[in-house]
matplotlib code that plots the C-alpha trace (Angstrom):
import matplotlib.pyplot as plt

x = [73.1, 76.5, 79.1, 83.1, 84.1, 87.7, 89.3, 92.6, 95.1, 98.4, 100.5, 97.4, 94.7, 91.5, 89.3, 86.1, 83.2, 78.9, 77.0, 74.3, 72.1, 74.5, 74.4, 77.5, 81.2, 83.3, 87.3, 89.5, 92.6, 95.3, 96.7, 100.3, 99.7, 102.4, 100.3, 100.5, 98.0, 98.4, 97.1, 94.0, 93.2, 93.8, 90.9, 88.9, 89.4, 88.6, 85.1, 84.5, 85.9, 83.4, 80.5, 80.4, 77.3, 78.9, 82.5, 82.1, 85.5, 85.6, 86.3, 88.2, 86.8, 88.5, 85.8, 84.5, 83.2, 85.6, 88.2, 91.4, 94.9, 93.7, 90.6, 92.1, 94.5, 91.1, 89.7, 93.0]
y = [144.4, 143.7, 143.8, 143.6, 141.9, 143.1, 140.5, 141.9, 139.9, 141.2, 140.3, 140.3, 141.0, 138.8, 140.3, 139.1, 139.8, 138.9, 137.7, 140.1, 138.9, 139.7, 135.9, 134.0, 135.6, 134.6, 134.8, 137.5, 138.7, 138.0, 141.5, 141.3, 144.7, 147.5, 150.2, 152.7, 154.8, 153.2, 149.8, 151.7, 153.3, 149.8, 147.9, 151.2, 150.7, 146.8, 147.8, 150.1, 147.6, 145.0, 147.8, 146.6, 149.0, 148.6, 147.1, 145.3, 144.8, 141.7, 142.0, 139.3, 138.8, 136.5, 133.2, 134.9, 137.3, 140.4, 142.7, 140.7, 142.1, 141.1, 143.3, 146.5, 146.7, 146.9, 149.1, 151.2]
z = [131.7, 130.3, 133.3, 133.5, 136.5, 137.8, 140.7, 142.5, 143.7, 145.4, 142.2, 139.0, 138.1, 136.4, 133.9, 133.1, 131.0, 131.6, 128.9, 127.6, 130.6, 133.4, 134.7, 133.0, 133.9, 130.6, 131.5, 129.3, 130.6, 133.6, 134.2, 136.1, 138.4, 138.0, 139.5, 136.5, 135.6, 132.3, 133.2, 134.9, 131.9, 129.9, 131.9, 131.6, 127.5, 127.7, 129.8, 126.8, 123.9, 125.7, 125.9, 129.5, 131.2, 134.6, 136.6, 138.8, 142.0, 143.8, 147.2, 149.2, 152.2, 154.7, 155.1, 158.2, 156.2, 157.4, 155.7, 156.1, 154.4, 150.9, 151.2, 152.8, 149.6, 147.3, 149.3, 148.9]

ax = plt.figure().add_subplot(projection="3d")
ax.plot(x, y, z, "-o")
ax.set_aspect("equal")
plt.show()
Protein backbone atom coordinates (compact mmCIF):
# COMPACT_ATOMS: atom_id res chain seq x y z
CA UNK A 1 0.00 0.00 0.00
CA UNK A 2 1.17 3.31 -1.27
CA UNK A 3 0.87 6.06 1.57
CA UNK A 4 1.28 10.05 1.76
CA UNK A 5 2.61 11.03 4.96
CA UNK A 6 1.49 14.67 5.96
CA UNK A 7 3.77 16.14 9.22
CA UNK A 8 2.39 19.63 10.69
CA UNK A 9 4.33 22.02 12.15
CA UNK A 10 3.09 25.46 13.59
CA UNK A 11 4.62 27.34 10.44
CA UNK A 12 4.91 24.17 7.41
CA UNK A 13 4.09 21.51 6.40
CA UNK A 14 6.28 18.13 5.19
CA UNK A 15 4.98 15.99 2.55
CA UNK A 16 5.99 12.62 1.96
CA UNK A 17 5.43 9.73 -0.14
CA UNK A 18 5.88 5.42 0.64
CA UNK A 19 7.28 3.38 -1.79
CA UNK A 20 4.93 0.80 -3.35
CA UNK A 21 5.48 -1.39 -0.23
CA UNK A 22 4.43 1.15 2.37
CA UNK A 23 8.05 0.82 4.32
CA UNK A 24 10.36 3.64 2.87
CA UNK A 25 8.99 7.53 3.45
CA UNK A 26 10.61 9.43 0.28
CA UNK A 27 10.56 13.42 0.97
CA UNK A 28 8.50 15.76 -1.56
CA UNK A 29 7.34 18.97 -0.58
CA UNK A 30 7.78 21.71 2.49
CA UNK A 31 4.32 23.42 2.47
CA UNK A 32 4.56 27.10 4.26
CA UNK A 33 0.77 26.84 6.03
CA UNK A 34 -1.69 29.68 5.20
CA UNK A 35 -4.72 27.85 6.31
CA UNK A 36 -6.70 28.19 3.00
CA UNK A 37 -8.89 25.75 1.83
CA UNK A 38 -6.80 25.94 -1.21
CA UNK A 39 -3.67 24.44 0.25
CA UNK A 40 -6.04 21.53 1.64
CA UNK A 41 -7.17 20.77 -1.51
CA UNK A 42 -3.42 21.03 -2.93
CA UNK A 43 -2.11 18.03 -0.62
CA UNK A 44 -5.43 16.28 -1.43
CA UNK A 45 -4.33 16.61 -5.41
CA UNK A 46 -0.50 15.51 -4.61
CA UNK A 47 -2.16 12.22 -2.65
CA UNK A 48 -4.02 11.73 -5.92
CA UNK A 49 -0.95 12.82 -8.37
CA UNK A 50 1.16 10.14 -6.16
CA UNK A 51 -1.91 7.49 -6.35
CA UNK A 52 -1.25 7.41 -2.59
CA UNK A 53 -4.11 4.59 -1.28
CA UNK A 54 -4.09 6.21 2.20
CA UNK A 55 -2.67 9.83 4.24
CA UNK A 56 -1.29 9.31 6.71
CA UNK A 57 -1.01 12.77 9.89
CA UNK A 58 1.83 12.74 12.19
CA UNK A 59 1.02 13.53 15.45
CA UNK A 60 3.54 15.29 17.84
CA UNK A 61 3.46 13.92 20.86
CA UNK A 62 5.50 15.57 23.66
CA UNK A 63 8.48 12.64 24.56
CA UNK A 64 6.25 11.56 27.45
CA UNK A 65 4.08 10.34 25.16
CA UNK A 66 1.08 13.01 25.77
CA UNK A 67 -0.77 15.77 23.72
CA UNK A 68 1.39 18.80 24.30
CA UNK A 69 0.57 22.31 22.39
CA UNK A 70 1.96 20.96 19.11
CA UNK A 71 -0.43 18.05 19.10
CA UNK A 72 -3.76 19.81 20.18
CA UNK A 73 -3.29 22.13 16.98
CA UNK A 74 -3.35 18.68 14.76
CA UNK A 75 -5.94 17.54 16.42
CA UNK A 76 -7.75 20.99 15.61
Amino acid sequence: MKYLGVDPGENRVGLAVSDPDGKLAIPLYVLHLDGSQAQVEAIAQVAVEQRAEAIVVGMPYTLRGQVGPAAARVQQ
